[in-house]
N, C-alpha and C positions, 0 to 999 in steps of 0.2 A: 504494500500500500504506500510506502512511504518512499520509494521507486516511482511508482506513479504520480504521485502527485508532484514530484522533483520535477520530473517531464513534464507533466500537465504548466507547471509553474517555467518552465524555459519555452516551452512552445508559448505560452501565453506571453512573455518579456518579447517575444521575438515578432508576434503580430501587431502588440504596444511601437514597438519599434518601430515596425514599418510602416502603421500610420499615423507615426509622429513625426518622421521621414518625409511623408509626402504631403504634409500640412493638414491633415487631417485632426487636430487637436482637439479643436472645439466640438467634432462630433461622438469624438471617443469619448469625452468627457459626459456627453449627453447621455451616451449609451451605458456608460457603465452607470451614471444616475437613473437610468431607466431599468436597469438591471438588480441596483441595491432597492428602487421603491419595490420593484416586485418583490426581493425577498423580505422586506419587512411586511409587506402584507399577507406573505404563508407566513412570515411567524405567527401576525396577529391572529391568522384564523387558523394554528394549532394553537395559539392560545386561548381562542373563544369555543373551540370544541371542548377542552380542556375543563373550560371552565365547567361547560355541562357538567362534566365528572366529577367536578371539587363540588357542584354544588348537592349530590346527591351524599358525599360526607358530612358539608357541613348540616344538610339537614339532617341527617341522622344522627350527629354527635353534638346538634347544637353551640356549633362551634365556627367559628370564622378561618378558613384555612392560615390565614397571617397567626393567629393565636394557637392552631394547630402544631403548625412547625415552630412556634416557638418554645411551645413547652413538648415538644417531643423531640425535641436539640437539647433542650435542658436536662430530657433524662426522665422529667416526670409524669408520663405515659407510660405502660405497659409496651406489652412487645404484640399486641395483636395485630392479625395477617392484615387488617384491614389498614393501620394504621401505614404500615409498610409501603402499599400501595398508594395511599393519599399520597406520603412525600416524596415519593417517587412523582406522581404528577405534581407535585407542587412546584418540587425542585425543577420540572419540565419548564412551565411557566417563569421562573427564573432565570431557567436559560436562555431563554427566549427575549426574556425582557431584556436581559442584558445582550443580547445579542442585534436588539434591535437599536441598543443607545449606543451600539458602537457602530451599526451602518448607518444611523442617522447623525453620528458628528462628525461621520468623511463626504456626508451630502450635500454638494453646490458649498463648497466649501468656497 
């Protein structure tokens, strides 16, 4: 994998290249902006499906997922299967989030 993506990353440098080369700047710039809006908007909507799923915890456990993982980080929750599964989607959602404040502060920069 880590082969591949080396490649994938010099073939990508190397079409950068060449339409920075031919004055092509200002569309490349466009396109890779058109490229990051699209993936923060699959993040947003693995986030909003997500959310379906936090919320059928939090209604069951009466609990707000933010309050969730934070007293199941502290330790003082049990080990139930369910619990497991919530932070696993929750932590999903975090990645996400932060995945999206980091392709929106390289945006029309």
């Amino acid at each position: 994998m880590k082969n591949t993506n080396k490649k994938l990353i010099e073939n990508s440098r190397e079409k950068i290249d060449i339409l920075l080369s031919f004055g092509a700047s200002e569309e490349l710039d466009t396109s890779l902006d058109k490229l990051i809006t699209f993936q923060i908007a699959k993040y947003n909507n693995n986030i909003n499906q997500i959310r379906y799923e936090l919320e059928r915890f939090e209604t069951k456990y009466q609990m707000a997922s933010e309050e969730f993982f934070s007293k199941f980080e502290a330790g003082t929750l049990g080990d139930d299967a369910d619990y497991f599964e919530w932070v696993g989607l929750y932590e999903n959602v975090l990645l996400y989030k932060q995945r999206i404040k980091s392709l929106k502060s390289v945006l029309k920069k």
